[in-house]
Structures are given as structure tokens and as C-alpha cells.
C-alpha positions, 0 to 999 in steps of 0.5 A: 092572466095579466093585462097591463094597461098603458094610456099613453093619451089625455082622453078619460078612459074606463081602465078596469072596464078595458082589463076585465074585457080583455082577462075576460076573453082570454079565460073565455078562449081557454088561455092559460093564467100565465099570459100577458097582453098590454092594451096601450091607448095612444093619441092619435098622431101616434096611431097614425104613425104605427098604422103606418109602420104596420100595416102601411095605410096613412092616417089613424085607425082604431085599433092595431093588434100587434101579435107576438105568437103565431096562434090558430084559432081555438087551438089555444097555447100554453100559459107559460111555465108555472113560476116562470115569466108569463107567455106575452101575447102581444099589444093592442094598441087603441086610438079612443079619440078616434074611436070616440068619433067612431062611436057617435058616427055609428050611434054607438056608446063610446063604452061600447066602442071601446070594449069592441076595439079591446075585444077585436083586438085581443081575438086578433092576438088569439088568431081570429081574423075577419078575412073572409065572410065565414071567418068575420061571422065566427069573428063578430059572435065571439066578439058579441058573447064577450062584450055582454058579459059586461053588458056590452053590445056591439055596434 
């Protein structure tokens, strides 16, 4: 599988750290060597603009994902053709100022923040939701499972 890191934004950021954790959920939920995923970190100006574009709520936030394929949960979707282009999942696109304050407003390491937002994310683009109670749960322990293959917890 592939994950590109694009930083688009001045705060210092782990980019092996985010990588691992997304490659790391996408081999974890059984998805193909031969799909692609952009984790892009944005100023928050930015992200307040796409989350408006988006989703249509005025102000920053902390994560966007931003799905190219429509996947069902644990259903999993081909890798993409053996030689050919890899299959591109879509974007998350994470605010780590924002996030930072996040971090210390709910006494959370920015690391781990940061590795929740690449997590959430990524098991959005893979179909998870957390609409409802039951799917929020199933959400939050695949969510814990990953972060703490990288000694990771969730906040």
C-alpha cells in the first residue's frame, strides 16, 4: 500500500509516525498492497475552508476524510490491478494546530492525538462511521487496536 505524506503547514510533525499508522490500518483491515491514501496536514485557514466546502460547518476542525470509493465495512475492495495504478482511497486532510489545542484541552499527548486523527480518518475512508452508538463503539475499538500497535492510546 502507499501513503503519501503531503504537509502543507509550518507546525513540526512525526511523518513516519503518521505513515506507519495509516499503511498500518490499511494492512490491519485487509486492503490490498495496491491502494493509495494522502494524509495531507493543512493550516488551519485552510481546513476551515474545506470544512466548509465539505461539509458545510464554518470554522476549523480536525480531521476531514475525504473518500474516493464507496467501501462497506470490513468488506474490503480490491487492491488495484497487479502492475497497474494503485486504487486511491481518498484524503485525509488534518489541522495539527487545531489538533494541538485539542490535545492539551483533553490532556492528550499531541502524538497521540495526531495518530487518532490519521486512524479516524483512514477507517473513515474504509467505510466505519460513528453515526450511531453501536457503530461509534465498533469505530473506537479498531481505532484503539491500531494506535497501540505504535504504543499509541486514544484519548
Amino acid at each position: 500500500m502507499n501513503v503519501q505524506i503531503i504537509d502543507e503547514q509550518d507546525s513540526l510533525v512525526d511523518h513516519g509516525l503518521l505513515g506507519r499508522l495509516a499503511g498500518g490500518v490499511l494492512a490491519g483491515e485487509g486492503y490490498g498492497r495496491n491502494c493509495l491514501v494522502d494524509v495531507t496536514l493543512v493550516p488551519e485557514e485552510q481546513m476551515a475552508e474545506m470544512n466548509c466546502r465539505h461539509r458545510g460547518n464554518r470554522g476549523p476542525t480536525d480531521v476531514l476524510a475525504l473518500p474516493l470509493q464507496v467501501i462497506e465495512p470490513g468488506e474490503g475492495v480490491p487492491g488495484g490491478v497487479d502492475g497497474g495504478p494503485p486504487l486511491h482511497l481518498g484524503d485525509v486532510v488534518i489541522a495539527p494546530d487545531y489538533v494541538s489545542r485539542q490535545a492539551a484541552r483533553v490532556g492528550n499527548r499531541f502524538s497521540d492525538e495526531m495518530g487518532l486523527m490519521v486512524v479516524h480518518g483512514v477507517l473513515h475512508l474504509l467505510g466505519y462511521s460513528h453515526d450511531s452508538d453501536s457503530d461509534a463503539e465498533v469505530m473506537e475499538q479498531r481505532e484503539r487496536r491500531h494506535l497501540a500497535r505504535e504504543g499509541l492510546k486514544r484519548g
